[in-house]
C-alpha positions as CSV (number, residue, x, y, z in Angstrom):
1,X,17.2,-14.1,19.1
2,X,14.8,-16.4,21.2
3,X,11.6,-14.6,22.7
4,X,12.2,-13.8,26.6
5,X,9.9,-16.6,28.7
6,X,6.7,-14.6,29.3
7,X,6.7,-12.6,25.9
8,X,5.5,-15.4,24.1
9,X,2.3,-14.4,21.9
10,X,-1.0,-16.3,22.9
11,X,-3.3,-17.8,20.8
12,X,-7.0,-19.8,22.0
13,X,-9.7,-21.2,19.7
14,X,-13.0,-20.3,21.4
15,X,-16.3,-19.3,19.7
16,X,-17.5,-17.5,17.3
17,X,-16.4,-14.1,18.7
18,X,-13.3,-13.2,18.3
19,X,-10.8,-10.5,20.1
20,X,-7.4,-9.1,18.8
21,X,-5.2,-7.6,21.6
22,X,-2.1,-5.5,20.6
23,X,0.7,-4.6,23.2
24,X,2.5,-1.5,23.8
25,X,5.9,-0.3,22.5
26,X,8.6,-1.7,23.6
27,X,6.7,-4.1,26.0
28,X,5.1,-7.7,25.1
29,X,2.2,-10.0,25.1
30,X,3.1,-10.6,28.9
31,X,1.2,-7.2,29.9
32,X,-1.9,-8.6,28.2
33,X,-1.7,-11.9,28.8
34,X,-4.4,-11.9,32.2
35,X,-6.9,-10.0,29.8
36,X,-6.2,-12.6,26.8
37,X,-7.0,-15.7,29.1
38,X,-9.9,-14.0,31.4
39,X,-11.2,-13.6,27.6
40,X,-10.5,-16.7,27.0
41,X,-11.9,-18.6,29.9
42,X,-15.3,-17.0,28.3
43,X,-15.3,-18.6,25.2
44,X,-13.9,-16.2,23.0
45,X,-11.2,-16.4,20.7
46,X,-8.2,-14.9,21.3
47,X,-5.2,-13.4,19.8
48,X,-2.4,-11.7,21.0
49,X,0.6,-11.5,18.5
50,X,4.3,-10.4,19.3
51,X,5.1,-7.3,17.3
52,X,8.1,-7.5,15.6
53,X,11.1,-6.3,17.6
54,X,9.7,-6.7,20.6
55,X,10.0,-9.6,23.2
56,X,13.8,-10.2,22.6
57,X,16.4,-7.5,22.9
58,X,16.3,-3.9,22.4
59,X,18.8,-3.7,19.6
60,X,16.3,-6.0,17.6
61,X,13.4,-3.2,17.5
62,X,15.9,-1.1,16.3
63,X,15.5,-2.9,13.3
64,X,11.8,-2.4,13.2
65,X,9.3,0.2,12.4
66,X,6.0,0.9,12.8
67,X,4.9,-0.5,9.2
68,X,6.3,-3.7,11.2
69,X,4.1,-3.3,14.1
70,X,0.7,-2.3,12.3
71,X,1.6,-5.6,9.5
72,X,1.6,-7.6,11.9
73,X,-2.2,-7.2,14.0
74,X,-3.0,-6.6,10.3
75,X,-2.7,-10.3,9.5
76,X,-3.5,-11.4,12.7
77,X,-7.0,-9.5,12.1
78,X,-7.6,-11.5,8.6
79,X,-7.0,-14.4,10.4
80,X,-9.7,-13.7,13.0
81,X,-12.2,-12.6,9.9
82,X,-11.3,-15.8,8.5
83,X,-12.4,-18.0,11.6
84,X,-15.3,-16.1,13.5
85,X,-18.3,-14.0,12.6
86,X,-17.3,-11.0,14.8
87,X,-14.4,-9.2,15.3
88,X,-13.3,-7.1,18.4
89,X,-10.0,-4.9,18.8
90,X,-8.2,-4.1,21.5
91,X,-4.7,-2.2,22.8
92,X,-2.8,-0.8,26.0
93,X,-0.9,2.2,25.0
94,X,0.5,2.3,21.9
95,X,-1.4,-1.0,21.3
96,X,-4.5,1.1,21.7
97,X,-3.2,3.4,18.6
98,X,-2.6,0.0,16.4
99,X,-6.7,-1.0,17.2
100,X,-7.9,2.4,16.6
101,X,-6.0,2.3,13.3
102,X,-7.1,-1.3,12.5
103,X,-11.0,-0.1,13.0
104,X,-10.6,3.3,11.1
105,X,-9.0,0.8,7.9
106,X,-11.5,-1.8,8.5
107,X,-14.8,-0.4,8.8
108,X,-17.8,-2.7,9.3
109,X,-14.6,-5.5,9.7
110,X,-14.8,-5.0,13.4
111,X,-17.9,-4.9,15.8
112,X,-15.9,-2.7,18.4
113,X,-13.2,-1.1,19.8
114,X,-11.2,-1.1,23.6
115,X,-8.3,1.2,24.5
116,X,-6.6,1.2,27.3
117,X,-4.4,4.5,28.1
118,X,-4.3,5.0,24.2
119,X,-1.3,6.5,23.5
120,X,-1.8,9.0,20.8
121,X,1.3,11.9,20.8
122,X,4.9,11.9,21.6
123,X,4.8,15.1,24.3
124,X,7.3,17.6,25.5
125,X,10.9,18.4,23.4
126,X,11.1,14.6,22.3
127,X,9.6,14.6,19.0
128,X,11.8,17.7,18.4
129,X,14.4,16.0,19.3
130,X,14.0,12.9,17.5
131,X,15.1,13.7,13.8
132,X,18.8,14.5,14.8
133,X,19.3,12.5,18.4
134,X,18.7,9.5,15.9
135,X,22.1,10.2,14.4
136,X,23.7,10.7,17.5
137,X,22.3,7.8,20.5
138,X,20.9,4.2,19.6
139,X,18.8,4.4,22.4
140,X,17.4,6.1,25.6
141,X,16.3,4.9,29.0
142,X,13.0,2.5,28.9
143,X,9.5,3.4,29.4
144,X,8.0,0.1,31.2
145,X,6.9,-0.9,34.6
146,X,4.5,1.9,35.3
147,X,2.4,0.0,37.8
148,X,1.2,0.9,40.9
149,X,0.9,-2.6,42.1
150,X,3.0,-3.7,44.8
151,X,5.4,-7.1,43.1
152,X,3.9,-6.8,39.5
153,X,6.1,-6.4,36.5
154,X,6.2,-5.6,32.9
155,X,8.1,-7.5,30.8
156,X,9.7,-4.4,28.8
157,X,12.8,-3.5,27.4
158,X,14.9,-1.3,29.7
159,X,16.1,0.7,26.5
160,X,14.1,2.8,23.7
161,X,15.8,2.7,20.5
162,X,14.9,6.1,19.0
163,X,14.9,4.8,15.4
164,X,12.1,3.1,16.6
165,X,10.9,6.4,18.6
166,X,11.1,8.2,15.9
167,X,8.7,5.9,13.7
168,X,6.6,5.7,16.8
169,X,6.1,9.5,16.1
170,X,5.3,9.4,12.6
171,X,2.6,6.7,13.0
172,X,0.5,8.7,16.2
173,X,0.5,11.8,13.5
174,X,-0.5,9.2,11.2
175,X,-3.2,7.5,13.5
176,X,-4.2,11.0,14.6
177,X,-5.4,12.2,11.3
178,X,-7.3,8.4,10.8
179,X,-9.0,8.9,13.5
180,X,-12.8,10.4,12.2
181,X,-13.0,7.0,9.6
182,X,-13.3,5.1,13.5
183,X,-17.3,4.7,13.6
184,X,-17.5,1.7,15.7
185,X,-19.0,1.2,19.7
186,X,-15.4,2.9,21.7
187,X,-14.8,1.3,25.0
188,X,-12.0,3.2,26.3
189,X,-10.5,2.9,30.1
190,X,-7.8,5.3,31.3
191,X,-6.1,5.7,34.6
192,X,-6.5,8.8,36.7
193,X,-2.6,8.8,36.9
194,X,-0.4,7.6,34.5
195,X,3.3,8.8,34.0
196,X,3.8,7.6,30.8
197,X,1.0,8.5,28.1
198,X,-0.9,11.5,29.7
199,X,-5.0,12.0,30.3
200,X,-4.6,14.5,27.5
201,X,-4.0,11.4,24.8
202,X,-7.3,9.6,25.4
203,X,-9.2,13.4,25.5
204,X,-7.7,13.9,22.0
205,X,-9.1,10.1,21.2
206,X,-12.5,10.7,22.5
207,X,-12.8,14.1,20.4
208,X,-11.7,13.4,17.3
209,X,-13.3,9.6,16.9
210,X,-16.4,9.4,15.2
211,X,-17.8,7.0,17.6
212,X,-21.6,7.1,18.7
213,X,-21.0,5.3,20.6
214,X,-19.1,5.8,23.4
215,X,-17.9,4.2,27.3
216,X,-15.1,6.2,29.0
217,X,-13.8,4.7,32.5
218,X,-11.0,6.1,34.6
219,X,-9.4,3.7,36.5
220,X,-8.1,5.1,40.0
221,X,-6.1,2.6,41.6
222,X,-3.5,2.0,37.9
223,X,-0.7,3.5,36.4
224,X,0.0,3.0,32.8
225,X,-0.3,-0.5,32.4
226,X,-3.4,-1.2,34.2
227,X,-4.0,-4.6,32.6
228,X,-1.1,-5.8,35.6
229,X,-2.4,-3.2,38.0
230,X,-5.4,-2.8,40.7
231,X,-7.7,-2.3,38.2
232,X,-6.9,-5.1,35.8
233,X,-9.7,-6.8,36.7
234,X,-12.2,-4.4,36.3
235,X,-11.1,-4.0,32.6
236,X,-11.2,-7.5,32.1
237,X,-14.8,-7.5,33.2
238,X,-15.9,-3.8,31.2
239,X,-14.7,-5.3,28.4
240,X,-16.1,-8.9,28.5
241,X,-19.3,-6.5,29.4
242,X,-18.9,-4.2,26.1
243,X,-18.3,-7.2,23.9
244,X,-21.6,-9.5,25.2
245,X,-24.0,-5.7,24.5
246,X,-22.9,-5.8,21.1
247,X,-21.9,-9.6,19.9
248,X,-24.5,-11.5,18.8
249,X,-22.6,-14.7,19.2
250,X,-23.0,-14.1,23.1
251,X,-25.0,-16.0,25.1
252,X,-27.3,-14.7,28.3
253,X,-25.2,-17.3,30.6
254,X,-22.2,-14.7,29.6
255,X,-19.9,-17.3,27.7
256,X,-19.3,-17.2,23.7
257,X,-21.3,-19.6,22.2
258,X,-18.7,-22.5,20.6
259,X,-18.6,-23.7,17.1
């Protein structure tokens, strides 16, 4: 199936320092894509992949899992290591629990860490649910366009295929019991009301990381994806902020230095 315009992933050479983005289930590059270019306008280099499944058609993440989804910003991390010095991760929402897997794996691999409404447990009678409704429905309605924005838009499927719910579940208990081996600076931003991933996900983050560490910023004026909301820009510029403290390959003007 082609990718829907907008959902395309987005690549840029830039400097030294380098920053992997990872989008949120069922959604696409498309709700990252203003962070990954503000990024890149700075010098950096930037990637942010399509996971599999996603950008197309609901039925095709059926297909998928979340050993899919975490391969995927796997290679796109060797790839970074392979071309700069320094190595930043980054998520929104379920992306959040791919980076925060990718720097409890990867240790001294990756310089820091930014998490946006981290998601980080399936709540209510859902993951229950999940083991049998499998069997019986293909999918339930979407999760996307939490924005408090007036006019913006996620570019999400309008359907959850709960095969790919239900791997979604295994992978936050996964990612959950990962989370002491993540060591590195946390940046993580999380809006004051959010209907989709609760406040209660990111406390759960912030206690059980092993982080020194650590920058915690609610955003007021977002929903869940606040990288398209009021507050988008404000994380754009946090996290430019958090990556210049710790990079080396910085420099004072504020843009990456180029190789």
């Amino acid at each position: 199936m082609p990718v829907l315009p907008g959902a395309e992933p987005f690549r840029h050479e830039g400097g030294e320092t380098g920053v992997l983005l990872c989008h949120g289930f069922t959604g696409s590059p498309q709700s990252l894509r203003p962070w990954a270019e503000h990024l890149a306008e700075r010098g950096l280099t930037v990637s942010l992949p399509l996971l599999p499944g996603h950008g197309t058609r609901w039925q095709d993440m059926a297909l998928t899992g979340w050993q899919d989804w975490y391969a995927e910003v796997e290679r796109e991390l060797r790839t970074l290591r392979e071309r700069c010095t320094e190595v930043f991760v980054a998520g929104l929402s379920m992306g959040g629990a791919l980076a925060l897997r990718l720097a409890a794996k990867h240790g001294d691999e990756i310089s820091g860490v930014m998490v946006v409404n981290p998601a980080n447990r399936m709540h209510g009678l859902a993951p229950y649910a999940l083991p049998v409704a499998r069997h019986l429905l293909r999918s339930t309605p979407g999760i996307a366009d939490d924005i408090k924005k007036e006019g913006a838009h996620e570019l999400g499927y309008t359907r959850v295929p709960l095969h790919s719910a239900h791997s979604l579940r295994q992978f936050f208990r996964l990612v959950d019991g990962e989370l002491p081996q993540v060591t590195q600076p946390l940046l993580l931003l999380r809006s004051a009301e959010d209907h989709v991933v609760p406040s209660a996900d990111s406390a759960r983050v912030l206690s059980r990381v092993s982080s020194t560490d650590v920058t915690e910023i609610v955003l007021e004026q977002s929903y869940h994806v606040a990288t398209l909301d009021h507050d988008a820009e404000r994380i754009f510029e946090e996290s430019f902020a958090f990556i210049g403290r710790l990079a080396t390959g910085i420099g004072k003007e504020g843009t990456a230095a180029r190789g």
